[in-house]
C-alpha atoms as an extended CHARMM CRD file, in Angstrom:
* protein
*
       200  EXT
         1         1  UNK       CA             24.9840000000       12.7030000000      -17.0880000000  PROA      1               0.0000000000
         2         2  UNK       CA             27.2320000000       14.0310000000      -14.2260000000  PROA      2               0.0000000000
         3         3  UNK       CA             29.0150000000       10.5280000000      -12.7410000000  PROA      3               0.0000000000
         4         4  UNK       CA             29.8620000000       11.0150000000       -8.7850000000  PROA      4               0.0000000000
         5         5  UNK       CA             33.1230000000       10.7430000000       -7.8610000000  PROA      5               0.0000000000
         6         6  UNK       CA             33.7410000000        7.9150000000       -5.6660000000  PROA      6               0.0000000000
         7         7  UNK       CA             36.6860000000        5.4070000000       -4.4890000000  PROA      7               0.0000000000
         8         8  UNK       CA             36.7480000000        2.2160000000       -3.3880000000  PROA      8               0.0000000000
         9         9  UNK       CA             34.5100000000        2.4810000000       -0.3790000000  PROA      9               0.0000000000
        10        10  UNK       CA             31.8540000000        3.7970000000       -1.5010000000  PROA      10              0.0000000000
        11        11  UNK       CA             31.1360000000        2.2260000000       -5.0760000000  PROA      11              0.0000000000
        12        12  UNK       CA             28.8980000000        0.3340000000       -3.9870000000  PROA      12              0.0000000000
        13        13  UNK       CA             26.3130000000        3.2320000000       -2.5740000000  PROA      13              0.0000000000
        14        14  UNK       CA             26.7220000000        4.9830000000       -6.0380000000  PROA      14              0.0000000000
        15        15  UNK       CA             25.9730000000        1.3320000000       -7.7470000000  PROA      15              0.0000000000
        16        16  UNK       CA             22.8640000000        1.3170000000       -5.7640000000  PROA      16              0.0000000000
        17        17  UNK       CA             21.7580000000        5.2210000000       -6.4070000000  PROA      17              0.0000000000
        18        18  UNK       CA             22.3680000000        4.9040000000       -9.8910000000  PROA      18              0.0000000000
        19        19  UNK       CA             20.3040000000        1.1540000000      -10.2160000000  PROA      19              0.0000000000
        20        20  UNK       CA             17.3840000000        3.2020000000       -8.5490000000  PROA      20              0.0000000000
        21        21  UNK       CA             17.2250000000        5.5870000000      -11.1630000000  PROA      21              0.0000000000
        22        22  UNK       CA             17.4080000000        2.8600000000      -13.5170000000  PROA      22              0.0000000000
        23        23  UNK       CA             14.4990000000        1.5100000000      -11.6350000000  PROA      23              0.0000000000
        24        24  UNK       CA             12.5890000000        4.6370000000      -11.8690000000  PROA      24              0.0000000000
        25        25  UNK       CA             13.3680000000        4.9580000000      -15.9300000000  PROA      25              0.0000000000
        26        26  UNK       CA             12.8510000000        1.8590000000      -17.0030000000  PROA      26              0.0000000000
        27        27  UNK       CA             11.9230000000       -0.8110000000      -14.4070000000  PROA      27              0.0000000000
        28        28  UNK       CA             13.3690000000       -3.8030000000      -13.5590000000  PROA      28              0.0000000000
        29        29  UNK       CA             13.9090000000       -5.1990000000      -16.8470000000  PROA      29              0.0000000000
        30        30  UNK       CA             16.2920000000       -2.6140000000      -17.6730000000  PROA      30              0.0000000000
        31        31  UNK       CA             18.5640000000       -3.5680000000      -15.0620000000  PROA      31              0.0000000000
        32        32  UNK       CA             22.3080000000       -4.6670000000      -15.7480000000  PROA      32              0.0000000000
        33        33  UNK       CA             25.5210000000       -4.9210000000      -13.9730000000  PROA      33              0.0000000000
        34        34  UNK       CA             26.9490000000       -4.2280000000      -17.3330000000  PROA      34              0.0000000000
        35        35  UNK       CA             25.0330000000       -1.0920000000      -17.9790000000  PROA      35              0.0000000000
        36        36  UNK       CA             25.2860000000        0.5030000000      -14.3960000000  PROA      36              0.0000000000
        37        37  UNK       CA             29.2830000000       -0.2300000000      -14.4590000000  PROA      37              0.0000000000
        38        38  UNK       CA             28.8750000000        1.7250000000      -17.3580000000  PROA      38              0.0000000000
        39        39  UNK       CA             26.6930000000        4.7540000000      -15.9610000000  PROA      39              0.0000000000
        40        40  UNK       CA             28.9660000000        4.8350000000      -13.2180000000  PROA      40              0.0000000000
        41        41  UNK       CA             32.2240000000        5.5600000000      -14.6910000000  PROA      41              0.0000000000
        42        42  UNK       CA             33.9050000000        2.4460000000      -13.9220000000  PROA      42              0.0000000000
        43        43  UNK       CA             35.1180000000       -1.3560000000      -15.5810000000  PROA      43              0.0000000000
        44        44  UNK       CA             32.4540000000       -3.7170000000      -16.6590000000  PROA      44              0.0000000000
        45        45  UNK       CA             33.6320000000       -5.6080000000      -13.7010000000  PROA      45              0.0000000000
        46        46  UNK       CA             33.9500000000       -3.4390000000      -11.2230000000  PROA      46              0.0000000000
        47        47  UNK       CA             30.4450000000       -4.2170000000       -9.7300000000  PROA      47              0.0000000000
        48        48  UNK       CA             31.0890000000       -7.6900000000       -9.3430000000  PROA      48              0.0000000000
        49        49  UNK       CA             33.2180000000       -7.1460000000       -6.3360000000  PROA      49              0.0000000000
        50        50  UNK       CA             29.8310000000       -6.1200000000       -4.5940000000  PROA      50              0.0000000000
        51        51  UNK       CA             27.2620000000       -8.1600000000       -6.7350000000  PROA      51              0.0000000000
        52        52  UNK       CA             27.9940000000      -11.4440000000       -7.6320000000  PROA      52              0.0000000000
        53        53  UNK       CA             25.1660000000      -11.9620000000       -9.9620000000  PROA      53              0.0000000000
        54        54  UNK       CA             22.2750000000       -9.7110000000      -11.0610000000  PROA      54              0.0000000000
        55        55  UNK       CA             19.8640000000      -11.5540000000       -8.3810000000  PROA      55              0.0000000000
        56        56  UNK       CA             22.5220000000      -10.0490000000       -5.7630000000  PROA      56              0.0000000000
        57        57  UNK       CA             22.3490000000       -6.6580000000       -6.9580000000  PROA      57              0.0000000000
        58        58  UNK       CA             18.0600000000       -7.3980000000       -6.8450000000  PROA      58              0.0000000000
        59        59  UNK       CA             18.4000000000       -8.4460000000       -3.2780000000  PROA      59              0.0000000000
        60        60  UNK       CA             20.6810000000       -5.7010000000       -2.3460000000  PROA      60              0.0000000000
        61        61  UNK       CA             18.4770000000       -3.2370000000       -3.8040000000  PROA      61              0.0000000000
        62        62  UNK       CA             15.4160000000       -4.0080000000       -1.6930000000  PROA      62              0.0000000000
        63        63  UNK       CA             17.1630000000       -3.7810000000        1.2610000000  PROA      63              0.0000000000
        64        64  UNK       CA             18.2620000000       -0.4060000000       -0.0540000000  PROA      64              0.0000000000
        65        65  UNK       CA             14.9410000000        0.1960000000       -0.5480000000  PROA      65              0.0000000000
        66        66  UNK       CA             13.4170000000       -0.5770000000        2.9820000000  PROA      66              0.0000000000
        67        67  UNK       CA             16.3160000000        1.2010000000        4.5890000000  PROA      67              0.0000000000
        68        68  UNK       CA             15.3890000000        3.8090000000        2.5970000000  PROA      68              0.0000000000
        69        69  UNK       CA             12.0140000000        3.4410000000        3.7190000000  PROA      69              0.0000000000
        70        70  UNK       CA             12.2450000000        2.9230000000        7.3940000000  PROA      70              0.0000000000
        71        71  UNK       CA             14.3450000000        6.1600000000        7.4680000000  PROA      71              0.0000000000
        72        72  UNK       CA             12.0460000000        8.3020000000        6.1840000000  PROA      72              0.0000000000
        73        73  UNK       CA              8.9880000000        7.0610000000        8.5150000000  PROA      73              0.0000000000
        74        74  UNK       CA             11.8230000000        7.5270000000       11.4240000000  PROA      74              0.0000000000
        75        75  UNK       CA             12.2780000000       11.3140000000        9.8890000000  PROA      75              0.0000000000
        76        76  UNK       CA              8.3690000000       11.7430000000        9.6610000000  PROA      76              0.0000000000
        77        77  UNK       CA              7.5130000000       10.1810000000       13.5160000000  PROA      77              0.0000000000
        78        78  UNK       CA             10.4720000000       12.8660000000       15.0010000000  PROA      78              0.0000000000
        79        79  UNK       CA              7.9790000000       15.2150000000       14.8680000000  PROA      79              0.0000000000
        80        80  UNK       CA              5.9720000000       13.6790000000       17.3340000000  PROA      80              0.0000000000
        81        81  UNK       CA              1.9690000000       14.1270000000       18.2920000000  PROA      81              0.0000000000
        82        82  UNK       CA             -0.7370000000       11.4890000000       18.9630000000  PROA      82              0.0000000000
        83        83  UNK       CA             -1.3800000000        8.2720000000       17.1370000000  PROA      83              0.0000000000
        84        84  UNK       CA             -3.7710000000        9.8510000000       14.7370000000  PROA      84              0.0000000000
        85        85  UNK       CA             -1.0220000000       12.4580000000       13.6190000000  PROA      85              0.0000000000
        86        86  UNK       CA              1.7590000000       10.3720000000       13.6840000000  PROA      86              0.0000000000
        87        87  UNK       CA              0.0360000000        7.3670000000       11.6220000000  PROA      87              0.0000000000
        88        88  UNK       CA             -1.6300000000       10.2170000000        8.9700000000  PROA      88              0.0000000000
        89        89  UNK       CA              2.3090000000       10.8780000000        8.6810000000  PROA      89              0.0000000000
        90        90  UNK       CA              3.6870000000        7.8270000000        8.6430000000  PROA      90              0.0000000000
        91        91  UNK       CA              1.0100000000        6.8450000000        6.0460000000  PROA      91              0.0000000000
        92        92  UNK       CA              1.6470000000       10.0730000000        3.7610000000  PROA      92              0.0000000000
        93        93  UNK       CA              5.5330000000        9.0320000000        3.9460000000  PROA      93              0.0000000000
        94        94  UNK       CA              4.5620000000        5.6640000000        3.0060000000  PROA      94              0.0000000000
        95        95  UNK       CA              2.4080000000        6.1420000000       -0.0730000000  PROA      95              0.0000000000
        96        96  UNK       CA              4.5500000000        8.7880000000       -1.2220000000  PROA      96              0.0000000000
        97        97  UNK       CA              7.8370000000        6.1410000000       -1.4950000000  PROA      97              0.0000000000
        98        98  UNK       CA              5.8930000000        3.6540000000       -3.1020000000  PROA      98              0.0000000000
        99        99  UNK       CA              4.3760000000        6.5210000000       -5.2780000000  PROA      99              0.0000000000
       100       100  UNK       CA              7.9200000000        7.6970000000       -6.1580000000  PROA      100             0.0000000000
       101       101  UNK       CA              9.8500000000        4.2550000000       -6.2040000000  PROA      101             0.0000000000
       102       102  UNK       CA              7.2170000000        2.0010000000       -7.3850000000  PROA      102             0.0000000000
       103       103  UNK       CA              9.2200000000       -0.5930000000       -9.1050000000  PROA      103             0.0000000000
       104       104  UNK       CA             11.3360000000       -0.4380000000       -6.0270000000  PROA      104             0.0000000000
       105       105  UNK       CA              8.7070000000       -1.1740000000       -3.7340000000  PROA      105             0.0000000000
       106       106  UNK       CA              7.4900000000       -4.0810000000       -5.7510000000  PROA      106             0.0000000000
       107       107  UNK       CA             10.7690000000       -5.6950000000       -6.0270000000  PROA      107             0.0000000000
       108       108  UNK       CA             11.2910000000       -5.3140000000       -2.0020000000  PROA      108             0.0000000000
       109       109  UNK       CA              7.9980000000       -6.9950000000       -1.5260000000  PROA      109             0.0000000000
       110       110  UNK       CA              8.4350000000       -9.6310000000       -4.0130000000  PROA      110             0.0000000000
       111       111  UNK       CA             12.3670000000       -9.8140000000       -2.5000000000  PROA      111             0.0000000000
       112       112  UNK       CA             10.7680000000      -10.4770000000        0.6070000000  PROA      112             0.0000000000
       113       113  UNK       CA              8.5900000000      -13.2270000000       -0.0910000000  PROA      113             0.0000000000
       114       114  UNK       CA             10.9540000000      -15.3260000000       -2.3950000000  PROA      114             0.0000000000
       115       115  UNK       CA             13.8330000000      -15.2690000000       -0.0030000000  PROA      115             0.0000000000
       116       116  UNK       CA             14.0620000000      -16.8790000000        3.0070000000  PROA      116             0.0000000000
       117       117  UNK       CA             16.6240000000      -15.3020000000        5.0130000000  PROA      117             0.0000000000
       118       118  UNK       CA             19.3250000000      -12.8580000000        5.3520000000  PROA      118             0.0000000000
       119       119  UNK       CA             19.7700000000       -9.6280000000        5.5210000000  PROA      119             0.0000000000
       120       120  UNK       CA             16.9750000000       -8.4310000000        3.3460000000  PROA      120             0.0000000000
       121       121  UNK       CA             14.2400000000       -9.7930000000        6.3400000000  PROA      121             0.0000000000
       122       122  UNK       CA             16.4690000000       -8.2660000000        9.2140000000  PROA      122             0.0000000000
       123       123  UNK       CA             15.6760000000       -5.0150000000        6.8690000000  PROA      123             0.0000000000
       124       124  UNK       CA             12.0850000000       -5.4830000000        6.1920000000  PROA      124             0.0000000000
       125       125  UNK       CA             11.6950000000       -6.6850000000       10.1140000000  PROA      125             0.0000000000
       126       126  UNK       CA             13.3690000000       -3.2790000000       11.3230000000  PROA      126             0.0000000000
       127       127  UNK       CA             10.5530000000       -1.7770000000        9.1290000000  PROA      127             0.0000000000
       128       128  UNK       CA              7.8180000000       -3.0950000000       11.0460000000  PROA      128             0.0000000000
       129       129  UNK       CA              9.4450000000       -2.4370000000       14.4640000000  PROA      129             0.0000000000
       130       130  UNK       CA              9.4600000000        0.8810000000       13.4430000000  PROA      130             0.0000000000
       131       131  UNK       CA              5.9940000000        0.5850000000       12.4710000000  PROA      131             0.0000000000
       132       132  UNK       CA              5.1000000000       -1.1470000000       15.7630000000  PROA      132             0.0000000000
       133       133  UNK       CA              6.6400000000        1.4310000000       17.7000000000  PROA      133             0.0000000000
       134       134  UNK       CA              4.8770000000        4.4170000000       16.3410000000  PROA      134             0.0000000000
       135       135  UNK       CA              1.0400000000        2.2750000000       17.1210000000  PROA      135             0.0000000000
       136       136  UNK       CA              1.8080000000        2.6600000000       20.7820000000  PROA      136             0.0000000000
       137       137  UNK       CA              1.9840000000        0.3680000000       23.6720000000  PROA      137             0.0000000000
       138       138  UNK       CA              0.2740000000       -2.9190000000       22.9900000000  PROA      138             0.0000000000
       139       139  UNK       CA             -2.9080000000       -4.6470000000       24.2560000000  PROA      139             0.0000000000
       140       140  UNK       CA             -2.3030000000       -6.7060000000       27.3160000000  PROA      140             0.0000000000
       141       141  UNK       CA             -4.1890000000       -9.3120000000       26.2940000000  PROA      141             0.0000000000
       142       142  UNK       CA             -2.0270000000      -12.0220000000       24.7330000000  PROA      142             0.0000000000
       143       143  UNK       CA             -4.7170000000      -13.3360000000       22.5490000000  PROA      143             0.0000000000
       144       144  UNK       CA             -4.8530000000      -10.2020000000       21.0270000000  PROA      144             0.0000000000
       145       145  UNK       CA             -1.4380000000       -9.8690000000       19.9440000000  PROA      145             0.0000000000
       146       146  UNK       CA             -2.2770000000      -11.1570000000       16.7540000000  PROA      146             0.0000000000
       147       147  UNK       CA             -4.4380000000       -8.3190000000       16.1170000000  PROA      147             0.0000000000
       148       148  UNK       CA             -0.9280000000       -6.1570000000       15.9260000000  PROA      148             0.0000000000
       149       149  UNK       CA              0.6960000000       -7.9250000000       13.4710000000  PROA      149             0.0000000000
       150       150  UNK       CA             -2.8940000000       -7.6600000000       11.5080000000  PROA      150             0.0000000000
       151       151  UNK       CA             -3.0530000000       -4.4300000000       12.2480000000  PROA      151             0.0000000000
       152       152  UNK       CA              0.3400000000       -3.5310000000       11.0280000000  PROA      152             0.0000000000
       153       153  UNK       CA              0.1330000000       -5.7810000000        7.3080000000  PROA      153             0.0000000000
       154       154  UNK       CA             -3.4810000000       -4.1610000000        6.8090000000  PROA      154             0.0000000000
       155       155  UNK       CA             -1.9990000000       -0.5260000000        6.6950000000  PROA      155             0.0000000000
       156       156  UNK       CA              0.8490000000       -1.7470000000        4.6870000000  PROA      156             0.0000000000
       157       157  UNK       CA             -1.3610000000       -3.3160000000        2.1770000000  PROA      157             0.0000000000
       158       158  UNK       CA             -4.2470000000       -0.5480000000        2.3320000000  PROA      158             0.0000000000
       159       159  UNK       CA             -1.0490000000        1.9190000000        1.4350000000  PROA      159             0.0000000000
       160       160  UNK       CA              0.6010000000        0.2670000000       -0.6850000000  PROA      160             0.0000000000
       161       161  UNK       CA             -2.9700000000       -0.3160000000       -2.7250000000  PROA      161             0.0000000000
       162       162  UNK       CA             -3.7090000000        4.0460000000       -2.6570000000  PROA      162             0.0000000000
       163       163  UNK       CA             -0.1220000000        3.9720000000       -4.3600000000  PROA      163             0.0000000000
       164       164  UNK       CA             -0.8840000000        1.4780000000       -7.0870000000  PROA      164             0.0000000000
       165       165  UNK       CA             -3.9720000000        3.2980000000       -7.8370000000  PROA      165             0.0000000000
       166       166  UNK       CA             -1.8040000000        6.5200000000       -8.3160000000  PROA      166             0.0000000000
       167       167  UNK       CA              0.8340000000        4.4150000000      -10.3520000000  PROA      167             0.0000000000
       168       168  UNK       CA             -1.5850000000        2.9060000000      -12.7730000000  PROA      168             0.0000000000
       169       169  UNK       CA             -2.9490000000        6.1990000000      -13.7740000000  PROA      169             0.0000000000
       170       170  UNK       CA             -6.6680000000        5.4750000000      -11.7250000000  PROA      170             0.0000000000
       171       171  UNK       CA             -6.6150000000        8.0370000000       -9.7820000000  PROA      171             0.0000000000
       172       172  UNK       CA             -4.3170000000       11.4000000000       -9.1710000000  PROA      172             0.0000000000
       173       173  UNK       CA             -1.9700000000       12.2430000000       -6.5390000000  PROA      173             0.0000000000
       174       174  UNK       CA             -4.6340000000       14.8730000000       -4.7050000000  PROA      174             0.0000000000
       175       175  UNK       CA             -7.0850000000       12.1430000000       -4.4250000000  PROA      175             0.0000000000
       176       176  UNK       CA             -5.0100000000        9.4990000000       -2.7450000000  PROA      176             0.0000000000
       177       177  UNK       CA             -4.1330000000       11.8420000000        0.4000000000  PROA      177             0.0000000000
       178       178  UNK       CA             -8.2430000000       11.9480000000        0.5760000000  PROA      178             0.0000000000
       179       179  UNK       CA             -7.9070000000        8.2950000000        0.9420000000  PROA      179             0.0000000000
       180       180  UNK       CA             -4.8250000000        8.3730000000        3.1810000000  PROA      180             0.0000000000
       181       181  UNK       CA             -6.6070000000       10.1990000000        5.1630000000  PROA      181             0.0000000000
       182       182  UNK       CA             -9.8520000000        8.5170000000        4.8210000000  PROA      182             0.0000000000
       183       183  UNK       CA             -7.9740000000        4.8640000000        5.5820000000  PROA      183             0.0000000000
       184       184  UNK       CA             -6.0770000000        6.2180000000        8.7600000000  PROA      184             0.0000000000
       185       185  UNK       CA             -9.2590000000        7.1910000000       10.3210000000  PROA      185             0.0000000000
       186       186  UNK       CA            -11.0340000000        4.1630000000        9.6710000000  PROA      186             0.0000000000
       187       187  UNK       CA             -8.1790000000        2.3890000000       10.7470000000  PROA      187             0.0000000000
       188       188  UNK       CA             -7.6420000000        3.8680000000       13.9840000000  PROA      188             0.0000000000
       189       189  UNK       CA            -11.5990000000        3.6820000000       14.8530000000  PROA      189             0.0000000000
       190       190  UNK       CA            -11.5020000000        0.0030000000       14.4330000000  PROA      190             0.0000000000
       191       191  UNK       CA            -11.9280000000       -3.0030000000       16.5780000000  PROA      191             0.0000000000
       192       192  UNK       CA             -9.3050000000       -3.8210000000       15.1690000000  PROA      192             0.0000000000
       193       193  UNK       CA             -7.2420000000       -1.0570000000       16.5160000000  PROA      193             0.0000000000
       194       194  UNK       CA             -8.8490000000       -1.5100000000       20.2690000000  PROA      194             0.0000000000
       195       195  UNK       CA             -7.4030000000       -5.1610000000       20.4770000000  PROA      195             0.0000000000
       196       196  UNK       CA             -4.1820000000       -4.0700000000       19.0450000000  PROA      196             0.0000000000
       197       197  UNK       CA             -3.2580000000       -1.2680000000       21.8960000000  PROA      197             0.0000000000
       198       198  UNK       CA             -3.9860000000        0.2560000000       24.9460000000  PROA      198             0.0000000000
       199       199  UNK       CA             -6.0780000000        2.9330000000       23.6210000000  PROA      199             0.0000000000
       200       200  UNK       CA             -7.3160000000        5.8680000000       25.4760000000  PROA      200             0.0000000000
Protein backbone atom coordinates (compact mmCIF):
# COMPACT_ATOMS: atom_id res chain seq x y z
CA UNK A 1 0.00 0.00 0.00
CA UNK A 2 1.08 3.58 -1.01
CA UNK A 3 1.19 5.59 2.68
CA UNK A 4 0.38 9.54 2.09
CA UNK A 5 2.78 11.77 3.01
CA UNK A 6 1.73 13.94 5.73
CA UNK A 7 3.22 16.20 8.73
CA UNK A 8 2.05 17.14 11.76
CA UNK A 9 -1.11 18.91 10.76
CA UNK A 10 -2.65 16.79 8.97
CA UNK A 11 -2.15 13.21 10.62
CA UNK A 12 -5.02 13.19 11.86
CA UNK A 13 -7.19 13.44 8.35
CA UNK A 14 -4.96 10.53 7.02
CA UNK A 15 -5.76 8.57 10.53
CA UNK A 16 -9.32 9.04 9.69
CA UNK A 17 -9.09 8.08 5.70
CA UNK A 18 -7.17 5.19 6.42
CA UNK A 19 -9.73 3.91 9.62
CA UNK A 20 -12.50 4.23 6.84
CA UNK A 21 -10.97 1.86 4.69
CA UNK A 22 -10.47 -0.26 7.57
CA UNK A 23 -14.13 0.16 8.07
CA UNK A 24 -14.96 -0.78 4.63
CA UNK A 25 -12.50 -4.11 4.81
CA UNK A 26 -13.23 -5.38 7.79
CA UNK A 27 -15.77 -3.50 9.97
CA UNK A 28 -15.57 -2.20 13.13
CA UNK A 29 -14.05 -4.97 14.87
CA UNK A 30 -11.00 -4.64 12.96
CA UNK A 31 -10.34 -1.33 14.19
CA UNK A 32 -7.03 -0.38 16.16
CA UNK A 33 -5.02 2.59 16.99
CA UNK A 34 -2.20 0.18 16.90
CA UNK A 35 -2.86 -1.14 13.48
CA UNK A 36 -3.76 2.25 11.70
CA UNK A 37 -0.41 3.88 13.32
CA UNK A 38 0.91 1.13 11.56
CA UNK A 39 -0.87 1.54 8.02
CA UNK A 40 -0.01 5.00 8.23
CA UNK A 41 3.64 5.07 8.38
CA UNK A 42 4.04 6.41 11.72
CA UNK A 43 4.90 5.33 15.82
CA UNK A 44 2.46 3.15 17.59
CA UNK A 45 1.80 6.28 19.46
CA UNK A 46 1.55 8.71 17.23
CA UNK A 47 -2.33 8.54 17.08
CA UNK A 48 -2.75 9.08 20.57
CA UNK A 49 -2.02 12.72 20.28
CA UNK A 50 -5.48 12.88 18.39
CA UNK A 51 -7.31 9.79 19.96
CA UNK A 52 -7.07 9.21 23.38
CA UNK A 53 -8.69 5.88 23.43
CA UNK A 54 -10.23 3.71 20.68
CA UNK A 55 -13.90 5.06 21.71
CA UNK A 56 -12.32 8.60 20.65
CA UNK A 57 -11.16 7.53 17.41
CA UNK A 58 -15.14 5.78 17.15
CA UNK A 59 -16.59 9.12 17.96
CA UNK A 60 -14.34 11.01 15.74
CA UNK A 61 -15.07 8.82 12.97
CA UNK A 62 -18.82 9.40 12.86
CA UNK A 63 -18.48 12.82 12.80
CA UNK A 64 -16.16 12.19 9.87
CA UNK A 65 -18.72 10.34 8.58
CA UNK A 66 -21.72 12.86 8.71
CA UNK A 67 -19.44 15.59 7.51
CA UNK A 68 -18.79 13.47 4.92
CA UNK A 69 -22.31 13.03 4.43
CA UNK A 70 -23.77 16.44 4.70
CA UNK A 71 -21.20 17.48 2.02
CA UNK A 72 -22.16 15.40 -0.48
CA UNK A 73 -26.11 16.17 -0.14
CA UNK A 74 -24.74 20.02 -0.19
CA UNK A 75 -22.80 18.92 -3.64
CA UNK A 76 -26.02 17.06 -4.92
CA UNK A 77 -28.77 20.14 -3.90
CA UNK A 78 -26.16 22.81 -5.96
CA UNK A 79 -27.73 21.69 -8.79
CA UNK A 80 -30.89 23.02 -7.95
CA UNK A 81 -34.69 22.19 -9.36
CA UNK A 82 -37.97 21.57 -7.46
CA UNK A 83 -38.53 19.56 -4.34
CA UNK A 84 -39.24 16.41 -6.22
CA UNK A 85 -35.74 16.65 -8.04
CA UNK A 86 -33.83 17.84 -5.40
CA UNK A 87 -35.19 15.16 -2.71
CA UNK A 88 -34.85 12.13 -5.64
CA UNK A 89 -31.12 13.56 -5.37
CA UNK A 90 -30.63 14.04 -2.09
CA UNK A 91 -32.11 10.52 -1.54
CA UNK A 92 -29.83 8.81 -4.35
CA UNK A 93 -26.75 10.61 -2.48
CA UNK A 94 -28.00 9.26 0.65
CA UNK A 95 -28.48 5.57 -0.06
CA UNK A 96 -25.49 5.51 -2.06
CA UNK A 97 -23.13 6.60 1.28
CA UNK A 98 -24.75 4.26 3.38
CA UNK A 99 -24.48 1.72 0.43
CA UNK A 100 -20.73 2.46 0.15
CA UNK A 101 -19.83 3.16 3.93
CA UNK A 102 -22.18 0.91 5.62
CA UNK A 103 -20.32 0.14 8.73
CA UNK A 104 -19.72 3.83 8.81
CA UNK A 105 -23.16 4.76 8.75
CA UNK A 106 -24.07 2.34 11.46
CA UNK A 107 -21.47 3.45 13.79
CA UNK A 108 -22.61 7.32 13.22
CA UNK A 109 -26.09 6.30 14.07
CA UNK A 110 -25.29 4.17 16.93
CA UNK A 111 -22.53 7.22 17.87
CA UNK A 112 -25.39 9.32 17.91
CA UNK A 113 -27.66 7.69 20.14
CA UNK A 114 -25.12 6.56 22.90
CA UNK A 115 -23.59 9.96 23.30
CA UNK A 116 -25.04 12.73 24.68
CA UNK A 117 -23.26 15.68 23.57
CA UNK A 118 -20.46 17.20 21.78
CA UNK A 119 -19.37 17.63 18.73
CA UNK A 120 -20.62 14.50 17.11
CA UNK A 121 -24.60 16.01 17.58
CA UNK A 122 -23.49 19.60 16.37
CA UNK A 123 -22.43 17.22 13.22
CA UNK A 124 -25.40 15.06 12.92
CA UNK A 125 -27.68 18.41 13.69
CA UNK A 126 -25.91 20.31 10.66
CA UNK A 127 -27.10 17.16 8.74
CA UNK A 128 -30.61 17.69 9.25
CA UNK A 129 -30.47 21.49 8.71
CA UNK A 130 -29.24 20.66 5.57
CA UNK A 131 -31.93 18.30 5.16
CA UNK A 132 -34.51 20.85 6.38
CA UNK A 133 -33.37 23.32 4.07
CA UNK A 134 -33.63 21.42 0.88
CA UNK A 135 -37.83 20.43 2.03
CA UNK A 136 -38.60 24.07 1.54
CA UNK A 137 -40.21 26.70 3.58
CA UNK A 138 -42.20 25.27 6.44
CA UNK A 139 -45.93 25.01 7.30
CA UNK A 140 -47.17 27.98 9.20
CA UNK A 141 -49.01 26.19 11.38
CA UNK A 142 -47.11 25.63 14.62
CA UNK A 143 -48.86 22.47 15.47
CA UNK A 144 -47.59 21.12 12.51
CA UNK A 145 -44.07 21.61 13.04
CA UNK A 146 -43.77 18.33 14.36
CA UNK A 147 -44.72 16.91 11.16
CA UNK A 148 -41.05 18.29 9.87
CA UNK A 149 -39.02 16.72 12.15
CA UNK A 150 -41.27 13.42 11.23
CA UNK A 151 -40.95 14.10 8.00
CA UNK A 152 -37.26 14.47 7.99
CA UNK A 153 -36.41 10.96 10.42
CA UNK A 154 -38.98 9.01 8.07
CA UNK A 155 -36.77 9.63 4.89
CA UNK A 156 -33.72 9.00 6.87
CA UNK A 157 -34.97 5.75 8.10
CA UNK A 158 -36.91 4.73 4.75
CA UNK A 159 -33.15 5.35 3.14
CA UNK A 160 -31.20 4.09 5.29
CA UNK A 161 -33.61 0.71 5.21
CA UNK A 162 -33.25 0.57 0.80
CA UNK A 163 -29.41 0.56 1.81
CA UNK A 164 -29.52 -2.30 4.28
CA UNK A 165 -31.48 -4.24 1.87
CA UNK A 166 -28.61 -3.67 -0.73
CA UNK A 167 -25.95 -4.44 2.07
CA UNK A 168 -27.41 -7.70 3.18
CA UNK A 169 -27.40 -9.10 -0.25
CA UNK A 170 -31.69 -8.85 -0.54
CA UNK A 171 -31.85 -7.01 -3.17
CA UNK A 172 -29.30 -5.39 -5.97
CA UNK A 173 -28.15 -1.99 -6.46
CA UNK A 174 -30.63 -1.40 -9.76
CA UNK A 175 -33.54 -2.26 -7.69
CA UNK A 176 -33.06 0.07 -4.78
CA UNK A 177 -33.05 3.35 -7.11
CA UNK A 178 -36.70 1.76 -8.15
CA UNK A 179 -37.43 2.14 -4.56
CA UNK A 180 -35.65 5.48 -4.11
CA UNK A 181 -37.61 6.56 -6.44
CA UNK A 182 -40.71 4.82 -5.52
CA UNK A 183 -40.25 6.22 -1.61
CA UNK A 184 -39.61 9.93 -2.74
CA UNK A 185 -42.82 10.01 -4.53
CA UNK A 186 -44.82 8.59 -1.94
CA UNK A 187 -43.19 10.73 0.34
CA UNK A 188 -43.73 13.93 -1.22
CA UNK A 189 -47.61 13.02 -2.01
CA UNK A 190 -48.22 12.58 1.62
CA UNK A 191 -50.21 14.26 4.28
CA UNK A 192 -47.51 14.09 5.77
CA UNK A 193 -45.62 16.26 3.45
CA UNK A 194 -48.71 18.95 3.23
CA UNK A 195 -48.40 19.66 7.08
CA UNK A 196 -44.72 19.77 6.87
CA UNK A 197 -44.44 22.82 4.13
CA UNK A 198 -46.00 25.30 2.24
CA UNK A 199 -46.64 23.28 -0.72
CA UNK A 200 -47.80 24.50 -4.00
Amino acid sequence: MTQRPFHHGNLRAVLLDEATAVLRESGVDGLSLRDLARRAGVSHGAPRSHFVDRQALLDALAEFGFERLTAEVRRVLEAGGDLPVRFRRVARAYVDFAIDDAALMELMFQAKVTQRAGRLHEAAGVLFSVLDGALGPAADAPSDADARDVFKMLFAATMQGIAALVSSGRIARAQADRLVDAAVDTMLESSLRERATRSS
